[in-house]
C-alpha positions in Angstrom: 155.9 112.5 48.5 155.5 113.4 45.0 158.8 112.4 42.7 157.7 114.5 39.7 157.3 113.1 36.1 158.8 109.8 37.3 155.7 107.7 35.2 157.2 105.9 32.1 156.2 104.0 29.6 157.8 100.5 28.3 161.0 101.1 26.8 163.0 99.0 24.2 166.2 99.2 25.3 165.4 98.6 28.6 163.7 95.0 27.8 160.3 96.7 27.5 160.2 97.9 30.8 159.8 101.4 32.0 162.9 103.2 34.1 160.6 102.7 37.3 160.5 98.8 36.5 164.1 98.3 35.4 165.4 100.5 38.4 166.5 98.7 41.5 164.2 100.1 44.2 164.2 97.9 47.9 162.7 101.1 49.2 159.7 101.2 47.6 159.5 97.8 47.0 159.1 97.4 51.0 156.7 100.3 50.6 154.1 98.5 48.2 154.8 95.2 50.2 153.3 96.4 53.4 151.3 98.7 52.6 147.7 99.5 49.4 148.8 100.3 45.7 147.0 101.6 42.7 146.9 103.7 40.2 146.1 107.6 39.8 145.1 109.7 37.2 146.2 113.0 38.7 143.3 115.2 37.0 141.1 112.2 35.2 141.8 109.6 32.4 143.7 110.7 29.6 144.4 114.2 30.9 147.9 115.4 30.4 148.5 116.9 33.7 150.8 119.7 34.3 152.8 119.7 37.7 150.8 122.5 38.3 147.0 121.5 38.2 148.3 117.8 39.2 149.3 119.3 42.5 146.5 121.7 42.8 144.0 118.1 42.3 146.1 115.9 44.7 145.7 118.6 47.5 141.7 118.3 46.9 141.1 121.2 45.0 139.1 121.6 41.4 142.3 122.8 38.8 139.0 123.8 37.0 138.0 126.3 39.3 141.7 127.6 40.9 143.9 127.4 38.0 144.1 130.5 36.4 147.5 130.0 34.7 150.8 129.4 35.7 152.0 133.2 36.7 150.1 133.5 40.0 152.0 130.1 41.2 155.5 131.2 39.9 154.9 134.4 41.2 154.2 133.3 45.0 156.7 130.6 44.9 159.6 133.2 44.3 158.3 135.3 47.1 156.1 138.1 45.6 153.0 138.4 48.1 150.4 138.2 45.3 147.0 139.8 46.5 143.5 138.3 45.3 143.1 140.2 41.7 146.5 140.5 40.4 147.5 139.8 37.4 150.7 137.4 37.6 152.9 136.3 34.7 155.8 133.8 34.3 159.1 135.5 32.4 162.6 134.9 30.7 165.2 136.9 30.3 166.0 136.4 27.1 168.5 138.0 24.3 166.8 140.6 21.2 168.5 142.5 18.6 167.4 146.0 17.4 164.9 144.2 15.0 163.5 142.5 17.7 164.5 139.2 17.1 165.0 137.0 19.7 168.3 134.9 19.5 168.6 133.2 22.1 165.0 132.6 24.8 166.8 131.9 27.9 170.2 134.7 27.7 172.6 131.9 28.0 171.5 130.5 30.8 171.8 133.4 32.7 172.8 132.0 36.3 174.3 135.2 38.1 173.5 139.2 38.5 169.8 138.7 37.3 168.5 140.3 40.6 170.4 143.7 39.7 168.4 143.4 36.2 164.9 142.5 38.0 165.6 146.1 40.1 166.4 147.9 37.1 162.7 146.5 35.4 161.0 147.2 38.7 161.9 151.2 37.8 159.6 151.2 35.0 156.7 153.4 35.4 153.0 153.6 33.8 150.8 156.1 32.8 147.9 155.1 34.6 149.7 154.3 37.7 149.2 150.2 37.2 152.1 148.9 39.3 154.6 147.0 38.3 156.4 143.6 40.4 159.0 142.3 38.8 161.2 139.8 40.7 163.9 137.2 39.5 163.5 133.1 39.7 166.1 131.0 38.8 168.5 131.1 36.1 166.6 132.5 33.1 163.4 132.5 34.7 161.6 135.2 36.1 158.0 136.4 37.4 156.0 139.6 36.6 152.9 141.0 38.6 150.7 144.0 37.5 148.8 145.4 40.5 146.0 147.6 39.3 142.2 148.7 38.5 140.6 147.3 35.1 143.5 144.1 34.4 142.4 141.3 33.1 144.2 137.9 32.1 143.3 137.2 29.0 146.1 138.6 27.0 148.5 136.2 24.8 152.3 135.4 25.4 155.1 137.9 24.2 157.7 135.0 23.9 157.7 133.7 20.5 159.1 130.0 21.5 161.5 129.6 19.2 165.1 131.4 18.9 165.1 133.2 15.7 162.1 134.8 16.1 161.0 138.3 16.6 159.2 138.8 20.3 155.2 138.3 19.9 153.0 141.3 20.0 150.9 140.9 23.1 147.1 140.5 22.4 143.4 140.3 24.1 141.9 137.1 24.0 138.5 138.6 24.0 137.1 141.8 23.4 137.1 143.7 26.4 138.6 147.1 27.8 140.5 145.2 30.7 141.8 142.6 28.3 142.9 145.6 25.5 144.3 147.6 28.4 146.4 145.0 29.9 148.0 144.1 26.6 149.3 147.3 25.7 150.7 147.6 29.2 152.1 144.6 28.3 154.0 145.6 24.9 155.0 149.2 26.7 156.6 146.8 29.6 158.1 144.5 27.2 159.8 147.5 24.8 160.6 149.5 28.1 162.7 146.2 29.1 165.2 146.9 26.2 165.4 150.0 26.6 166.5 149.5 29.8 168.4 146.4 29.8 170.5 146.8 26.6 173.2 149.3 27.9 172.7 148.1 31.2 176.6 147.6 32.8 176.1 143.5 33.2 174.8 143.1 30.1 177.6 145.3 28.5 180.0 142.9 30.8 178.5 139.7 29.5 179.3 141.2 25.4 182.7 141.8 26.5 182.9 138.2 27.9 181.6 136.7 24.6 178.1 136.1 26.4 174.6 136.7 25.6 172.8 139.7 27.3 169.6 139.3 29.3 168.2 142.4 27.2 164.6 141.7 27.2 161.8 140.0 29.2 159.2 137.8 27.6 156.2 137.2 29.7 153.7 134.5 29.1 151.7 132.0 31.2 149.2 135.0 32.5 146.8 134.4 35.0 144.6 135.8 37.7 145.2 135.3 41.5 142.7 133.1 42.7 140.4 132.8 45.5 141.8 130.1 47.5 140.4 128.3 50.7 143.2 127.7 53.5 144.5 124.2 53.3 144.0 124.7 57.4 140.4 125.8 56.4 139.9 122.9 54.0 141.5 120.0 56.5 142.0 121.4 59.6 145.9 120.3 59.1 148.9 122.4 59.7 150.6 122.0 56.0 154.2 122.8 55.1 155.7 122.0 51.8 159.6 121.1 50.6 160.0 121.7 47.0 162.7 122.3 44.8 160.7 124.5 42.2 158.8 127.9 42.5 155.9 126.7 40.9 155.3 124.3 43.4 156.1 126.0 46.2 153.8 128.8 45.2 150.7 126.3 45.2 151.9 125.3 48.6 151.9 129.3 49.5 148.8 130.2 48.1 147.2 127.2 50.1 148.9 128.4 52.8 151.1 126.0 53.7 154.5 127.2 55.2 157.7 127.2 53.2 160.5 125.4 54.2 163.9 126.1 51.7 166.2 123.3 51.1 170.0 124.7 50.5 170.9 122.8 47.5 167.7 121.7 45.9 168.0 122.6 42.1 164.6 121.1 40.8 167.1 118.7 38.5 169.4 115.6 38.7 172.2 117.5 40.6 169.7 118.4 43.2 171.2 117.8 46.8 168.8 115.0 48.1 170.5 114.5 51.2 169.9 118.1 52.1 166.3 117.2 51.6 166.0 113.8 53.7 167.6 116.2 56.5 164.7 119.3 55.9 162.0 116.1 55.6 163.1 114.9 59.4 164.0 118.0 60.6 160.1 119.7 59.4 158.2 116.4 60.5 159.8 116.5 64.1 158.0 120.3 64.2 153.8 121.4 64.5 152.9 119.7 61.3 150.1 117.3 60.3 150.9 117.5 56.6 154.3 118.0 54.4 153.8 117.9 50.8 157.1 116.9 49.1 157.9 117.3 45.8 161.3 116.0 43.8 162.0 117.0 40.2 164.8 115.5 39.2 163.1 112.5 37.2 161.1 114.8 35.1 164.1 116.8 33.7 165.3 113.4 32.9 162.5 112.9 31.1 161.3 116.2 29.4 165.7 115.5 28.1 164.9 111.8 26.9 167.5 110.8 28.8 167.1 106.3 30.0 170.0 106.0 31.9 169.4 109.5 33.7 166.1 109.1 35.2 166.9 105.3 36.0 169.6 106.1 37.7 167.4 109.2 39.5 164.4 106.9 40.6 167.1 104.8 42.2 168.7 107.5 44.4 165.4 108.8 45.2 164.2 105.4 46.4 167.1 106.0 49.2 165.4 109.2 50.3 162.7 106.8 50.8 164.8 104.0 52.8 166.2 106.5 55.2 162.3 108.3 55.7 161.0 104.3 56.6 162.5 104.8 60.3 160.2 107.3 61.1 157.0 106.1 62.9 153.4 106.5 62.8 152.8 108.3 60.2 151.3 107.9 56.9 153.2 107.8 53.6 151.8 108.0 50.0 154.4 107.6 47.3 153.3 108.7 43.9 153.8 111.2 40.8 152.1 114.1 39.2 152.5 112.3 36.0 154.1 110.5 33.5 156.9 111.8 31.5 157.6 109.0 29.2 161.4 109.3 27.7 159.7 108.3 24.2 157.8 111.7 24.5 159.9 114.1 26.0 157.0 115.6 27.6 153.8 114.7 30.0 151.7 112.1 29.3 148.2 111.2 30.3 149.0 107.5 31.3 148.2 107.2 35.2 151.0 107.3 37.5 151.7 104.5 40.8 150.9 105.0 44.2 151.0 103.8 47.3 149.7 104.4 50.8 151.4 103.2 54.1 151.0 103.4 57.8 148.5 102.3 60.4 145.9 99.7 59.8 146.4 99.8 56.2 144.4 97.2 54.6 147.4 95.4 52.7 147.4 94.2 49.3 149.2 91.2 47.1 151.8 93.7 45.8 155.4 92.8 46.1 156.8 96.0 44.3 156.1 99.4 43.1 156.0 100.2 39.7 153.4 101.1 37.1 152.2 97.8 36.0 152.2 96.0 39.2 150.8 99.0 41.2 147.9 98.5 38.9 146.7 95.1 40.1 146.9 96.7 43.9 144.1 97.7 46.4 143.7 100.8 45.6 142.6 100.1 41.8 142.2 103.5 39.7 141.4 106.7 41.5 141.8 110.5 40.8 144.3 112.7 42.6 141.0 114.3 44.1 140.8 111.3 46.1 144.1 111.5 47.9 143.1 113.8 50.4 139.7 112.0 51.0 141.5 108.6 51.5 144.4 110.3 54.1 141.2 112.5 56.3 139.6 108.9 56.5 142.5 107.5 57.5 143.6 109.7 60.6 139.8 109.7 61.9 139.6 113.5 60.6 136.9 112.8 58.2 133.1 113.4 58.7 130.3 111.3 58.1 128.1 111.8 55.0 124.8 110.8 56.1 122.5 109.7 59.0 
């Protein structure tokens, strides 16, 4: 179980103690009492991890090697079957005047009608017969796929970050045909987009309601489909995953672990975490060796600088945890992906608390679980690389290196 971004650092107003230590968490506590604690560096010291290639590392694979960029994730974890060789790119529908200046990057928050905008992009059609996939996310968010001969991924962002700003001119990143190629499909797709969104009737519904239209797309994040081995392959474990965002879910698919939705499960403090203690105990009484979990509300918490919200989130996350301690032999690691100190607003590369529990765990002198005393644990420092290692030891699924 992965409760993303819930890492601090020391805060003032909170007696110098970070959310995780000022929280009031039994759960966990009980966790870290009977069972190994320590401290991870989800990629390796120092490294500000995205949740991303912290993910990719704590399942046991090189984020070197598979991560591509963010698009190919995004993409799977909204439902496009991306194929080996795609070219995958995360979006927003965002609002442009006729000059081209963006006014507003996420179209009002955009929360309904967006799929009858994704099948009005998905009509666009190129010259050289490069398809397009173009499907909606959540809210704002989107994903874009171009399927085709001679695409390459190094091509620069459209979206300018900033409101106020006319949308970026795509570019190569180096200087070959594939790279030149993809980035004018990308500024033809980009323009096309207004063209066809402008006048289109819920955009024209949203001006009448004193909204802002989702005129134009911005992609960004590119990135390749990787070659991926099978988390089955890798393990020999039957995976599944329960995740609240697409990003993570699509790590999970590309792996292929199975997808199991969670009605409810917004990626943010609202999320509906008794819907997800039910799809927890409901997936782990089903053919599974593995479930990766993943809750997000901590990080929003954090990325918004907000104490009192992510205290207040660690605590009702640590009863997810109380009512998952009835279930029996099993193994339970508790950790994050990594820090997202409310003094920063963003990820950190300070390591991140863990703890292991379940059969003939050798256990430590920890009495609770938090950052500082996870630190003094038996488990010391370790990489996420060496989650999966520890867990195949474990459950007697590991071989022997050497005679």
């Amino acid at each position: 179980m992965v409760i993303d971004g819930m890492a601090d650092r020391p805060l003032e107003e909170l007696g110098y103690k970070t959310p995780l230590e000022a929280a009031k968490t039994p759960n966990m506590d009980k966790l870290a009492k009977t069972g190994i604690c320590g401290i991870m560096d989800p990629i390796k010291p120092g490294i500000r991890a995205g949740s991303d290639t912290s993910h990719i590392s704590i399942l046991g694979y090189d984020p070197y090697q598979v991560y591509t960029g963010r698009g190919p994730f995004e993409a799977a974890g909204v439902g496009v079957d991306v194929l080996e060789g795609d070219i995958a790119f995360r979006c927003n529908f965002s609002t442009a005047n006729d000059d081209g200046i963006i006014i507003d990057r996420r179209a009002g928050r955009i929360r309904e009608g967006t799929d009858e905008l994704a099948e009005a992009i998905n009509s666009i059609t190129l010259e050289d017969n490069t398809e397009i996939i173009f499907k909606e996310s959540t809210g704002h968010r989107a994903v874009l796929v171009l399927r085709g001969k001679n695409l390459s991924d190094q091509v620069s962002a459209a979206d300018p970050k900033y409101d106020g700003k006319k949308w970026t001119k795509v570019l190569a990143l180096d200087d070959s045909k594939e790279a030149q190629k993809t980035a004018g499909i990308l500024n033809e797709v980009v323009e096309k987009s207004y063209q066809i969104l402008k006048d289109h009737p819920l955009n024209q519904k949203r001006l009448e309601n004193g909204e802002n239209p989702a005129n134009i797309i911005l992609p960004r994040g590119a990135g390749a489909v990787p070659h991926v081995q099978a988390f089955s392959d890798k393990y020999g474990l039957k995976g599944a995953c329960i995740a609240e965002t697409g990003l993570i879910k699509g790590i999970a698919k590309i792996v292929g672990m199975d997808i199991v939705d969670i009605e409810g499960a917004t990626g943010g403090i609202d999320t509906n975490l008794g819907n997800i203690v039910q799809g927890i105990l409901d997936t782990s009484s089903e053919d599974y060796d593995f479930l990766l979990i993943n809750i997000d509300g901590a990080d929003e918490a954090g990325h918004d600088g907000n104490t009192k919200d992510k205290l207040e989130f660690i605590q009702k996350a640590d009863e997810v945890v109380g009512k998952l301690n009835a279930m029996e032999d099993f193994y339970f690691i508790l950790t994050a992906d990594h820090s997202t100190p409310i003094s920063v607003k963003d990820h950190t590369g300070d390591p991140v608390p863990l703890v292991i529990n379940g059969p003939e765990i050798r256990v430590d002198d920890v009495e609770s679980f938090n950052e500082r005393s996870a630190s003094k644990g038996g488990l010391c420092r370790i990489r996420g690389s060496d989650i999966m290692n520890i867990l195949m030891d474990l459950m007697n699924k590991s071989t022997k290196f050497g005679a």
